[in-house]
VEXZA-94752 format. One record per atom (N, C-alpha, C, O): residue in three letters; atom name; y negated, z, x negated. Coordinates in nm, 3 decimals, padded with zeros to 5 digits. Each point is the difference from the previous one (the first is absolute). Layout:
VEXZA-94752
<atom rest="ALA" atom="CA" yy="Y" zz="Z" xx="X"/>
...
END
This chain:
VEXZA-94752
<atom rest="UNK" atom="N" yy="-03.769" zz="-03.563" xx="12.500"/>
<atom rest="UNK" atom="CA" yy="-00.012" zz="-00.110" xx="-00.094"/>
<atom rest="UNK" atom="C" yy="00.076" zz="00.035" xx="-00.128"/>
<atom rest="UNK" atom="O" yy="-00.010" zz="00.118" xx="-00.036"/>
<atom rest="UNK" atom="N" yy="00.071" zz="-00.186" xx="-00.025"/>
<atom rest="UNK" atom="CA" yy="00.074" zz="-00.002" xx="-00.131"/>
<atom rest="UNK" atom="C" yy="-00.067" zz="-00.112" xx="-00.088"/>
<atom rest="UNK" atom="O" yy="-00.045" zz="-00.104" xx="00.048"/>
<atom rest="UNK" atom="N" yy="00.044" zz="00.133" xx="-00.178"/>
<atom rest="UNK" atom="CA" yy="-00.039" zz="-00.072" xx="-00.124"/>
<atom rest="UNK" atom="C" yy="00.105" zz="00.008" xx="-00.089"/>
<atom rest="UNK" atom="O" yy="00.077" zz="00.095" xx="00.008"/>
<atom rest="UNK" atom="N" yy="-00.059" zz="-00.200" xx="-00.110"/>
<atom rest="UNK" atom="CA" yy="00.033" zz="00.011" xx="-00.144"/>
<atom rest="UNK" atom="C" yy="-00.020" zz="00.024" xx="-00.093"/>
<atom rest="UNK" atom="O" yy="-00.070" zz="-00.085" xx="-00.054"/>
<atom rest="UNK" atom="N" yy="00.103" zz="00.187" xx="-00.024"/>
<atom rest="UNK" atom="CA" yy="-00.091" zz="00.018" xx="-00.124"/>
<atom rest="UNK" atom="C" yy="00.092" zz="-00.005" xx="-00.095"/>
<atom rest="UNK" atom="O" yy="00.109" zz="00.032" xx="00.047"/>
<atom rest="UNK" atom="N" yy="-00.104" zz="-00.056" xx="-00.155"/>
<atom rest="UNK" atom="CA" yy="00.072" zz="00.014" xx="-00.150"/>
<atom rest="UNK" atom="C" yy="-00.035" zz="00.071" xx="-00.073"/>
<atom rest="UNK" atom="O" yy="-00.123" zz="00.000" xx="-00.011"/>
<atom rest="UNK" atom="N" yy="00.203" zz="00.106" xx="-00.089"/>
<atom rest="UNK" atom="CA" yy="-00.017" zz="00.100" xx="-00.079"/>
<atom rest="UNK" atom="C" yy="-00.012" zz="-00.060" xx="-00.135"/>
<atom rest="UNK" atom="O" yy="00.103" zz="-00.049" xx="-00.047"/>
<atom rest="UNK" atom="N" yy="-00.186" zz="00.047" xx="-00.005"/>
<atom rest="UNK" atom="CA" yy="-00.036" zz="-00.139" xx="-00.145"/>
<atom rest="UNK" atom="C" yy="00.111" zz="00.128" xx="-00.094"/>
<atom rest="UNK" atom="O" yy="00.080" zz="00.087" xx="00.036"/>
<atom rest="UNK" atom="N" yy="-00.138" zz="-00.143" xx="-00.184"/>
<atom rest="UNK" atom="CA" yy="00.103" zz="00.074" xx="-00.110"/>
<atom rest="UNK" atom="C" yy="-00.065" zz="00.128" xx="00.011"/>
<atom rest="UNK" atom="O" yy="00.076" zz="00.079" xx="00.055"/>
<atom rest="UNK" atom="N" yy="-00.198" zz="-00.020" xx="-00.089"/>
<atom rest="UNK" atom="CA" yy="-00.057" zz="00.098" xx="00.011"/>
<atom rest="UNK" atom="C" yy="00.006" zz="00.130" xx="00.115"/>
<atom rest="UNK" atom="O" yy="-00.020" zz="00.120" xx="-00.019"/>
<atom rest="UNK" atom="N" yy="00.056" zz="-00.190" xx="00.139"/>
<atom rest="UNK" atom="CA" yy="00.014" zz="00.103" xx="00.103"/>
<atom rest="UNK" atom="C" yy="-00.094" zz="00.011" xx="00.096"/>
<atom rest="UNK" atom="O" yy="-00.026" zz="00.090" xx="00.080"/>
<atom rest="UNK" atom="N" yy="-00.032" zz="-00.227" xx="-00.106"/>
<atom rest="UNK" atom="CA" yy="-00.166" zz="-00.043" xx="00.110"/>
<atom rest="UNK" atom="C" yy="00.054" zz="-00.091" xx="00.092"/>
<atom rest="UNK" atom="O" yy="00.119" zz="-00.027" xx="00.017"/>
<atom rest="UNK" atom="N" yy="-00.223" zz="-00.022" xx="00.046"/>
<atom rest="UNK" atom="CA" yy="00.010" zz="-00.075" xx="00.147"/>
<atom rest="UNK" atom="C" yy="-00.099" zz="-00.021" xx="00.052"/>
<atom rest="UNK" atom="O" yy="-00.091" zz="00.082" xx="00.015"/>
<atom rest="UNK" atom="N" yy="00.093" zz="-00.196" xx="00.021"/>
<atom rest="UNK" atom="CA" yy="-00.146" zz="-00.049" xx="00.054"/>
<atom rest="UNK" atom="C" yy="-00.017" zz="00.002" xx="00.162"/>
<atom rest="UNK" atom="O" yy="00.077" zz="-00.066" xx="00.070"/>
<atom rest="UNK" atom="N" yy="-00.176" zz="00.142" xx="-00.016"/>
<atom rest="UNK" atom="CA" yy="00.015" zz="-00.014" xx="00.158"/>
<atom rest="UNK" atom="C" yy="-00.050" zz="-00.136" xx="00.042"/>
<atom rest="UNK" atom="O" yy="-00.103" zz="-00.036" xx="-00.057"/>
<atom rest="UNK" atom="N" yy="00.166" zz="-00.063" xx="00.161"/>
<atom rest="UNK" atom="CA" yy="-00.025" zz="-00.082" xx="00.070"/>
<atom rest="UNK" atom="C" yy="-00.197" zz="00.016" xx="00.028"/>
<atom rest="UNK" atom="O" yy="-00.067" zz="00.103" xx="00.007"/>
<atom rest="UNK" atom="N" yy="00.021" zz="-00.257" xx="00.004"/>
<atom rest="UNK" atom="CA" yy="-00.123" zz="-00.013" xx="-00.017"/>
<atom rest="UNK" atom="C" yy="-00.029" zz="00.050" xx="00.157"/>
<atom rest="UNK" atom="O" yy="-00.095" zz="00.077" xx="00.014"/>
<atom rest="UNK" atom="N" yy="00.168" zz="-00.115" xx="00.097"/>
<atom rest="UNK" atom="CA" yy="00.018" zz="00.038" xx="00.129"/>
<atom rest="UNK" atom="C" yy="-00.009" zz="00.125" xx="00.067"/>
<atom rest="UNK" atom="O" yy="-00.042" zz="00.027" xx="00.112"/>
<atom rest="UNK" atom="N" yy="00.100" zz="00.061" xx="-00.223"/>
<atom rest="UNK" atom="CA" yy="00.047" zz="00.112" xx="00.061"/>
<atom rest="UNK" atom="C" yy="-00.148" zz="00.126" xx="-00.063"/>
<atom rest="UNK" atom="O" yy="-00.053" zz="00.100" xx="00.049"/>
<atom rest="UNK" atom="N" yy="00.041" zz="-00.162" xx="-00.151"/>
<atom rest="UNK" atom="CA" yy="-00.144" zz="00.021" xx="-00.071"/>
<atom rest="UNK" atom="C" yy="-00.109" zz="00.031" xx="00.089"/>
<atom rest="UNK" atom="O" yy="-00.036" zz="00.111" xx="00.037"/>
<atom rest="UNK" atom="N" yy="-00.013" zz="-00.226" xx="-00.006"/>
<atom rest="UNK" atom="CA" yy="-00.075" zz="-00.102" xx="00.114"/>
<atom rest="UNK" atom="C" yy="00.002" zz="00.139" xx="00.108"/>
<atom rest="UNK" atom="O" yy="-00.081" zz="00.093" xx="-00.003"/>
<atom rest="UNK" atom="N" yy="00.206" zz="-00.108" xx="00.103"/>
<atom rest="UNK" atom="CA" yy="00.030" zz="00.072" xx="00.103"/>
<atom rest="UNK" atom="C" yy="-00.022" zz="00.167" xx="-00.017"/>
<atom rest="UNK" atom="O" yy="00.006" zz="00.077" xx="00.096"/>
<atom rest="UNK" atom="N" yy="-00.024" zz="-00.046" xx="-00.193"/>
<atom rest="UNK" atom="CA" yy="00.001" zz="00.113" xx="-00.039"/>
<atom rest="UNK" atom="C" yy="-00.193" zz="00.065" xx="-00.086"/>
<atom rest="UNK" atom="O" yy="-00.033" zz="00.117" xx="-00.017"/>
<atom rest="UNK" atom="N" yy="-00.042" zz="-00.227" xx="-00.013"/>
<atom rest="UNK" atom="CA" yy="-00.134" zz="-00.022" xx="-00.021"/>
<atom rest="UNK" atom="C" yy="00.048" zz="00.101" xx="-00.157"/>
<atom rest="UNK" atom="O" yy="-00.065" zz="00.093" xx="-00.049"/>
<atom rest="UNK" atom="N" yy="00.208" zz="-00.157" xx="-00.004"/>
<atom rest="UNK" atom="CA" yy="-00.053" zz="00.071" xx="-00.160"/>
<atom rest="UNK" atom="C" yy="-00.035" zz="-00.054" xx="-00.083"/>
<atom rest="UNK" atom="O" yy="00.048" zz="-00.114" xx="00.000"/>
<atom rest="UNK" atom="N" yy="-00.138" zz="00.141" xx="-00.111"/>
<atom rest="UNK" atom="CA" yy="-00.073" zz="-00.083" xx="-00.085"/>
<atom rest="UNK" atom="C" yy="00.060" zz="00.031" xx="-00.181"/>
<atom rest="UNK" atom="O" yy="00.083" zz="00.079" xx="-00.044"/>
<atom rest="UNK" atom="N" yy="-00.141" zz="-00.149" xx="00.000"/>
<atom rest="UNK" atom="CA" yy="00.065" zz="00.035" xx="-00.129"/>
<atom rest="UNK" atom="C" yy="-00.113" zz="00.099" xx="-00.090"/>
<atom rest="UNK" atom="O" yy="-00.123" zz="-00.004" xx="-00.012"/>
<atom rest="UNK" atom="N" yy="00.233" zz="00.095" xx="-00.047"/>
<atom rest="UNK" atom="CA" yy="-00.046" zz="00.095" xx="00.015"/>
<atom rest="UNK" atom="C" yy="00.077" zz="00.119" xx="00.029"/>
<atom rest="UNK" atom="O" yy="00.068" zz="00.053" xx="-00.087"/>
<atom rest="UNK" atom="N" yy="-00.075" zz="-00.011" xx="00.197"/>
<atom rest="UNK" atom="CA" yy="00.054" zz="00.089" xx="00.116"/>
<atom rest="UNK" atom="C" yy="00.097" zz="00.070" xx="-00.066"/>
<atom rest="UNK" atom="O" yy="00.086" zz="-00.055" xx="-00.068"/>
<atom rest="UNK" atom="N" yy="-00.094" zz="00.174" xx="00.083"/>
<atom rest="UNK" atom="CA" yy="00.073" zz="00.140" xx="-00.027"/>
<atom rest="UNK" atom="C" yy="00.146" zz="00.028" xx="00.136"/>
<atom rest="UNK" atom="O" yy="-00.010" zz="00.013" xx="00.122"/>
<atom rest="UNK" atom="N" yy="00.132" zz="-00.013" xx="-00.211"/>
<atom rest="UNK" atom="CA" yy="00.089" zz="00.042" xx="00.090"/>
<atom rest="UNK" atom="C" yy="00.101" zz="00.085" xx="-00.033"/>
<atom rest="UNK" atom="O" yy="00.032" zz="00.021" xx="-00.117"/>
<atom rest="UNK" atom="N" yy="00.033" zz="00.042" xx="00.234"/>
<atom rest="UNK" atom="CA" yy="00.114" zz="00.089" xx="-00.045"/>
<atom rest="UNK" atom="C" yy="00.083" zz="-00.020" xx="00.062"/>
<atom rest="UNK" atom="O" yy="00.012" zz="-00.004" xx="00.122"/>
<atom rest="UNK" atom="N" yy="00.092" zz="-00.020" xx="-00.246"/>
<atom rest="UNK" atom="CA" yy="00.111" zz="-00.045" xx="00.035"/>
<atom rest="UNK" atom="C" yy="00.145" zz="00.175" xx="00.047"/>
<atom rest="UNK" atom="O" yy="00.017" zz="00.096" xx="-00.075"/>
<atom rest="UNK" atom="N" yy="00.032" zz="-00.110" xx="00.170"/>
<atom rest="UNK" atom="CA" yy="00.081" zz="00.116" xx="00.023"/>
<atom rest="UNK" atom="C" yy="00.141" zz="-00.050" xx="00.086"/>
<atom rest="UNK" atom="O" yy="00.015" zz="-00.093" xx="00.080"/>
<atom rest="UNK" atom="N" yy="00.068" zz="00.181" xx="-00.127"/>
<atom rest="UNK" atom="CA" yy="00.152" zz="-00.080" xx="00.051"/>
<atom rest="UNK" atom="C" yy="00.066" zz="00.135" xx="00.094"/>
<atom rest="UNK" atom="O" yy="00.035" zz="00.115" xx="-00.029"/>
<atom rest="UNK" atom="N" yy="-00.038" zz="-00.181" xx="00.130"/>
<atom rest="UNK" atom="CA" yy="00.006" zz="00.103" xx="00.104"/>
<atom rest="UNK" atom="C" yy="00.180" zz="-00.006" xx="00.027"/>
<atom rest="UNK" atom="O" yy="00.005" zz="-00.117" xx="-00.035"/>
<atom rest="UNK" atom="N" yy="00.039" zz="00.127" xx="00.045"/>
<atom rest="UNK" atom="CA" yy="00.136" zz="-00.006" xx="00.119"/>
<atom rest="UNK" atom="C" yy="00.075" zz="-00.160" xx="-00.097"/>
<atom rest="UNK" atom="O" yy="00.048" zz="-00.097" xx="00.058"/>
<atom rest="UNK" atom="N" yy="-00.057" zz="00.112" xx="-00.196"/>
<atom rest="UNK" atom="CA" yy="00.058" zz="-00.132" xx="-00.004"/>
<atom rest="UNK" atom="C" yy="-00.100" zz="-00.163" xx="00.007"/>
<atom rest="UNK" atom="O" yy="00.037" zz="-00.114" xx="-00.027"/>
<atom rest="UNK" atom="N" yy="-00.147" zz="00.157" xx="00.065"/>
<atom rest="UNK" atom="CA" yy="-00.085" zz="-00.147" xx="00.022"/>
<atom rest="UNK" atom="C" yy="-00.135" zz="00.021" xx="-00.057"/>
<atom rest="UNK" atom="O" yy="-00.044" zz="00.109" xx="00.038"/>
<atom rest="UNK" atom="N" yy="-00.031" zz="-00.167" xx="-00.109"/>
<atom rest="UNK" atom="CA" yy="-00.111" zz="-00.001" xx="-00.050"/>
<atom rest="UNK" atom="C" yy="-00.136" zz="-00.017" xx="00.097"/>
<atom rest="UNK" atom="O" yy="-00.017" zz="-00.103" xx="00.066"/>
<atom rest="UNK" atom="N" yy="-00.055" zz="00.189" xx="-00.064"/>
<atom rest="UNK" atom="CA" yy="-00.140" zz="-00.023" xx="00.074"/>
<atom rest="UNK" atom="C" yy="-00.122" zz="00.041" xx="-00.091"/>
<atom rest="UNK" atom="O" yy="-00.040" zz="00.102" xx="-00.056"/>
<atom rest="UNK" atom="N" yy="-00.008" zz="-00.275" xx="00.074"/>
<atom rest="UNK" atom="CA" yy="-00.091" zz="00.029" xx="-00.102"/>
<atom rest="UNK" atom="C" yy="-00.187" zz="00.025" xx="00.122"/>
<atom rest="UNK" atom="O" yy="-00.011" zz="-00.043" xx="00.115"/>
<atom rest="UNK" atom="N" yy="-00.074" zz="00.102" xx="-00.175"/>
<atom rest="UNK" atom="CA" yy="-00.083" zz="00.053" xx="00.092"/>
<atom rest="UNK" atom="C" yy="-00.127" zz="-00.041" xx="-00.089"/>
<atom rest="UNK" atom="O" yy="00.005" zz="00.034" xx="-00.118"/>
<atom rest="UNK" atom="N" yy="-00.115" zz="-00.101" xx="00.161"/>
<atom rest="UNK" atom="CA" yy="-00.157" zz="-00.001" xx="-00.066"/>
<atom rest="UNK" atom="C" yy="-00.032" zz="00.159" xx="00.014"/>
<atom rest="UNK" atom="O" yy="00.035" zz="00.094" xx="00.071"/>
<atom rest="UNK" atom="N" yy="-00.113" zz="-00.116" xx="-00.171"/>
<atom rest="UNK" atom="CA" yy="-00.083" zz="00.165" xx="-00.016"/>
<atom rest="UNK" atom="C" yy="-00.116" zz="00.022" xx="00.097"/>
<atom rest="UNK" atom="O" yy="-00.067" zz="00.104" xx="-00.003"/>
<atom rest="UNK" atom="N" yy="00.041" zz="-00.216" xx="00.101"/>
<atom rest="UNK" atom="CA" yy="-00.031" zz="-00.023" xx="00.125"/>
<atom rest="UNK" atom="C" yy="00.029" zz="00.075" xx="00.103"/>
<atom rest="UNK" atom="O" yy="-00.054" zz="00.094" xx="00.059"/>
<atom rest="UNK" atom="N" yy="00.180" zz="-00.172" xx="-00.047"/>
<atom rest="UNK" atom="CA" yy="00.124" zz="00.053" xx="00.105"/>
<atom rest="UNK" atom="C" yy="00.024" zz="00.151" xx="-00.012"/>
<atom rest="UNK" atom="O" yy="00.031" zz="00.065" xx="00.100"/>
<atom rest="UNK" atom="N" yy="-00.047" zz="00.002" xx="-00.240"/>
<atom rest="UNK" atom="CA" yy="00.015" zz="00.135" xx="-00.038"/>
<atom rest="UNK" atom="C" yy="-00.105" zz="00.067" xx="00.073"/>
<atom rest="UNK" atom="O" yy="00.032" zz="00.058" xx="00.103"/>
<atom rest="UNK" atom="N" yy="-00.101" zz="-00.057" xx="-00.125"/>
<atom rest="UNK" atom="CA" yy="-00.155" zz="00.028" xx="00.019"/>
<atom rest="UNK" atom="C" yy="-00.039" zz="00.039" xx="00.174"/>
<atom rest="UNK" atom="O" yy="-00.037" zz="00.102" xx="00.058"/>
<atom rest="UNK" atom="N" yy="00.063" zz="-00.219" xx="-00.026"/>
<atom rest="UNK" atom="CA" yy="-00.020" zz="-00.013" xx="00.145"/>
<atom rest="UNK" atom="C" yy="00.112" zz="00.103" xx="00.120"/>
<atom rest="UNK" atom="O" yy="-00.019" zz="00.039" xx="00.115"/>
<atom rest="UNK" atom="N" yy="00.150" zz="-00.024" xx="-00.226"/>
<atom rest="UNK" atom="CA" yy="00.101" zz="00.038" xx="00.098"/>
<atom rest="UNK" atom="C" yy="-00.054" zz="00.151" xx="-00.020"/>
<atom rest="UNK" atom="O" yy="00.019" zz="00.080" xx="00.092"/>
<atom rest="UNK" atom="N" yy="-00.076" zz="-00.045" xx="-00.194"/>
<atom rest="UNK" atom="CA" yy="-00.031" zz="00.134" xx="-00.026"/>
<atom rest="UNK" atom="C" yy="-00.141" zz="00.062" xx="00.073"/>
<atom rest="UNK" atom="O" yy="-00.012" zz="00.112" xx="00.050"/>
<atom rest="UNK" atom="N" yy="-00.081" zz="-00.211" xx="-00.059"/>
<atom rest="UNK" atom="CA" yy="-00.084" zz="00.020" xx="00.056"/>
<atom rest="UNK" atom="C" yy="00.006" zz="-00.009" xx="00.196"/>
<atom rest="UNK" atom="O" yy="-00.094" zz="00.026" xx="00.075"/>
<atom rest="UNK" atom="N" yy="00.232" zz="-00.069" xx="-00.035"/>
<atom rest="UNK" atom="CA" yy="00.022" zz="-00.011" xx="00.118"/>
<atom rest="UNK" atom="C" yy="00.069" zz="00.132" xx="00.085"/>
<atom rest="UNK" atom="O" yy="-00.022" zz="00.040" xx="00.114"/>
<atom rest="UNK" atom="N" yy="00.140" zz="00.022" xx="-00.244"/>
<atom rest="UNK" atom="CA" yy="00.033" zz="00.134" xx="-00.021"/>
<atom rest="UNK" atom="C" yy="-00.091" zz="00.076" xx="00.048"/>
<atom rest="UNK" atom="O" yy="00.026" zz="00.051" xx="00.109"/>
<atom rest="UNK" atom="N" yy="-00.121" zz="-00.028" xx="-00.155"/>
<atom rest="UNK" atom="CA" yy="-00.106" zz="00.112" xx="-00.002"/>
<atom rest="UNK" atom="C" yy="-00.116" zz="-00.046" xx="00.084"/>
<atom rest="UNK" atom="O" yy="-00.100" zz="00.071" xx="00.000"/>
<atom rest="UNK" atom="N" yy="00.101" zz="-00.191" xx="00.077"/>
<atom rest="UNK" atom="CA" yy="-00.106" zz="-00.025" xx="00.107"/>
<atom rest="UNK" atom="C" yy="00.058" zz="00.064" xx="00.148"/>
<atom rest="UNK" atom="O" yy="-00.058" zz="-00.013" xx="00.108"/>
<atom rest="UNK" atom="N" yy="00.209" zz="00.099" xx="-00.136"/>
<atom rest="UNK" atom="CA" yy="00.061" zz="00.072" xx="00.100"/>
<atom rest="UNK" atom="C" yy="-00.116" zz="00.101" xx="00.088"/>
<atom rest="UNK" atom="O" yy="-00.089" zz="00.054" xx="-00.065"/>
<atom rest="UNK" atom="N" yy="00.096" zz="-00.034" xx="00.205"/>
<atom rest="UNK" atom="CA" yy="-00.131" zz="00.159" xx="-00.002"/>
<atom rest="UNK" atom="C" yy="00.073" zz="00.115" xx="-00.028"/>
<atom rest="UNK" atom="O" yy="-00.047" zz="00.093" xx="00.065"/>
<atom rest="UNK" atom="N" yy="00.167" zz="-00.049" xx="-00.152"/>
<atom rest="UNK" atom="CA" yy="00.022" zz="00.147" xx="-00.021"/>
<atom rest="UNK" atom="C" yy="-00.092" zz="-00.023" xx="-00.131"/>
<atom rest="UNK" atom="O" yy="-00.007" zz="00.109" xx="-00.058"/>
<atom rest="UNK" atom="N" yy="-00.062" zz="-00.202" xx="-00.007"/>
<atom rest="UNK" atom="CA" yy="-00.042" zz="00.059" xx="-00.142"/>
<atom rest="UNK" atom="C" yy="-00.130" zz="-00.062" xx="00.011"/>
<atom rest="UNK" atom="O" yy="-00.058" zz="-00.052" xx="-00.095"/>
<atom rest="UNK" atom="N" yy="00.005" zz="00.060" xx="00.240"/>
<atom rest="UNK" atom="CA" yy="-00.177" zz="-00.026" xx="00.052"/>
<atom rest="UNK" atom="C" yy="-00.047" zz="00.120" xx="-00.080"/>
<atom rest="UNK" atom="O" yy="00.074" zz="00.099" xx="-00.010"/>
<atom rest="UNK" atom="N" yy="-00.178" zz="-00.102" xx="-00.040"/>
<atom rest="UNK" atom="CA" yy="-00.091" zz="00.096" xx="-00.077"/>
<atom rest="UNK" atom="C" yy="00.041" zz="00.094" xx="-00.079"/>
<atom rest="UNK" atom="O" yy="-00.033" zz="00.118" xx="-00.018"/>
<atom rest="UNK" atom="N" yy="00.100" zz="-00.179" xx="-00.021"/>
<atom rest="UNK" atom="CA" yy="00.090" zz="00.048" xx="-00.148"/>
<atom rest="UNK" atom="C" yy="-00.094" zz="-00.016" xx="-00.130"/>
<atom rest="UNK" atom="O" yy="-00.036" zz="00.091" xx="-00.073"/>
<atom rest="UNK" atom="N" yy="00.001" zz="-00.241" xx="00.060"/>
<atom rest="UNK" atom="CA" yy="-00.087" zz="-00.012" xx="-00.102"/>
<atom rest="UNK" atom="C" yy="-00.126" zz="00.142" xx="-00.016"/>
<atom rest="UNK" atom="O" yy="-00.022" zz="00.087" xx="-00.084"/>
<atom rest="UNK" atom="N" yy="-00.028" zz="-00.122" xx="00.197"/>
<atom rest="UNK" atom="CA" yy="-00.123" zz="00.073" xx="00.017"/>
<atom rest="UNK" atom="C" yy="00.017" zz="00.132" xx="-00.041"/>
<atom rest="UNK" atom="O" yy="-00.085" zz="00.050" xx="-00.073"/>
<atom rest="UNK" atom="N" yy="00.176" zz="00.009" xx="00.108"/>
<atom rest="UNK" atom="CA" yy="00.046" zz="00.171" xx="00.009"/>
<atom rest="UNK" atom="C" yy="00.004" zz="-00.018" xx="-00.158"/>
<atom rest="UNK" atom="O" yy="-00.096" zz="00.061" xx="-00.047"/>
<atom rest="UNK" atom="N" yy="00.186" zz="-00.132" xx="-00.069"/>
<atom rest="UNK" atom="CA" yy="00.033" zz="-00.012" xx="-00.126"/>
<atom rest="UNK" atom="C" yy="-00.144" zz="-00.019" xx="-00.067"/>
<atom rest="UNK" atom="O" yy="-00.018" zz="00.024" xx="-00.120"/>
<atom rest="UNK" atom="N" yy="-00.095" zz="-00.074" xx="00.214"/>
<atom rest="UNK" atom="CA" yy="-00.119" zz="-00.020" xx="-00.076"/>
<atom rest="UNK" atom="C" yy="-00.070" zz="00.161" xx="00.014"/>
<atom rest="UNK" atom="O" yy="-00.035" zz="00.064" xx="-00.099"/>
<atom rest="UNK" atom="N" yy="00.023" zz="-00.014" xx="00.232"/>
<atom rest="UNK" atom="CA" yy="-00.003" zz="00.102" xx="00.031"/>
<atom rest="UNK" atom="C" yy="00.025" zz="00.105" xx="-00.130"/>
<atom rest="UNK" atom="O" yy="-00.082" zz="00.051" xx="-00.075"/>
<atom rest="UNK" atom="N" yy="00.238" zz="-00.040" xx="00.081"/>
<atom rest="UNK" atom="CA" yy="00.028" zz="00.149" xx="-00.089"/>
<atom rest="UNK" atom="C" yy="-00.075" zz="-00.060" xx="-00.100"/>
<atom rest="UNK" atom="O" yy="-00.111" zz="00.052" xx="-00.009"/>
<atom rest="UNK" atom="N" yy="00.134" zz="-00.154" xx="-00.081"/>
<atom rest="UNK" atom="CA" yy="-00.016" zz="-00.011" xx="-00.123"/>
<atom rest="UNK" atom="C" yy="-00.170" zz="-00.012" xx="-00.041"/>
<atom rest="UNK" atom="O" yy="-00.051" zz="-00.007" xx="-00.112"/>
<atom rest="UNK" atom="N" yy="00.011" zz="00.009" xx="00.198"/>
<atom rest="UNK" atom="CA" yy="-00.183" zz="00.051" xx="-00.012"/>
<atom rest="UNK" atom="C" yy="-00.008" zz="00.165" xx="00.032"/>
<atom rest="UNK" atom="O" yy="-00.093" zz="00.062" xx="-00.053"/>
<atom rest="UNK" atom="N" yy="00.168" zz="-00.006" xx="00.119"/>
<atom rest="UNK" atom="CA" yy="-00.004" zz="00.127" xx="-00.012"/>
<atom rest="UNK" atom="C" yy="00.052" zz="00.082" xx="-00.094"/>
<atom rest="UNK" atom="O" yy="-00.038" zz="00.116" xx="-00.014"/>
<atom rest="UNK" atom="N" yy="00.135" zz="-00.176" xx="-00.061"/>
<atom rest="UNK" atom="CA" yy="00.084" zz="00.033" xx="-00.118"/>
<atom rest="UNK" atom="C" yy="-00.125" zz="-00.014" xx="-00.087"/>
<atom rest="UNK" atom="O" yy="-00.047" zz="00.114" xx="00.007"/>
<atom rest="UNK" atom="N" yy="-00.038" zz="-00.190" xx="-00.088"/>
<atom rest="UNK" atom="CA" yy="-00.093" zz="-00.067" xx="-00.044"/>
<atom rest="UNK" atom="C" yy="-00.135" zz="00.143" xx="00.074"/>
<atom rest="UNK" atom="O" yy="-00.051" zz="00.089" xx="-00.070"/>
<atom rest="UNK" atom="N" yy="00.038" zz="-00.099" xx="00.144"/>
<atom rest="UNK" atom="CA" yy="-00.094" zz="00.107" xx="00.001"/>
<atom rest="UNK" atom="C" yy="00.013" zz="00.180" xx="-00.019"/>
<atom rest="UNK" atom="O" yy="-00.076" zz="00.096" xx="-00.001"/>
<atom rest="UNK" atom="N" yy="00.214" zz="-00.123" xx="-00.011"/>
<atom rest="UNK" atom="CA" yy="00.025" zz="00.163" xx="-00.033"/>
<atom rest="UNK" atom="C" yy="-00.001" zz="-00.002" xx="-00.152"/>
<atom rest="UNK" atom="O" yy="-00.041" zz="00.100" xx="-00.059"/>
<atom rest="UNK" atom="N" yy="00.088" zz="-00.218" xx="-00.016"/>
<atom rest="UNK" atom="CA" yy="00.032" zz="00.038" xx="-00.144"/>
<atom rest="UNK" atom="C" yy="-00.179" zz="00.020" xx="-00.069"/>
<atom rest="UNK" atom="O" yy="-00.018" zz="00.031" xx="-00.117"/>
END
């Protein structure tokens, strides 16, 4: 899908009410904007979130947390 957008005097732009919609963002919403290869991708702090939390739902880093809760109560009981 392609949209139109216009760059006002300031350097803003309004996203399509559609693409909004399709996307469940609300006003409000936290984003980051990053220019990869020449093209802009802008990302909800959502989208951040989730891709990271999807990262690390890998099983090489299964009981990772736990072990980090682990030392750091044993660290805590030696001092």
């Amino acid at each position: 899908m392609k949209f139109h957008v216009k760059l006002d005097k300031d350097g803003g732009f309004t996203l399509p009410p559609e693409v909004a919609t399709m996307l469940s963002l609300h006003e409000g919403d936290t984003f980051l904007l990053t220019l990869e290869e020449n093209q802009l991708v802008l990302q909800t702090q959502r989208q951040i979130t989730r891709a990271i939390q999807a990262k690390y739902a890998r099983p090489e880093f299964a009981g990772m947390v736990e072990e980090l809760i682990a030392e750091r109560r044993a660290e805590a009981e030696r001092e």
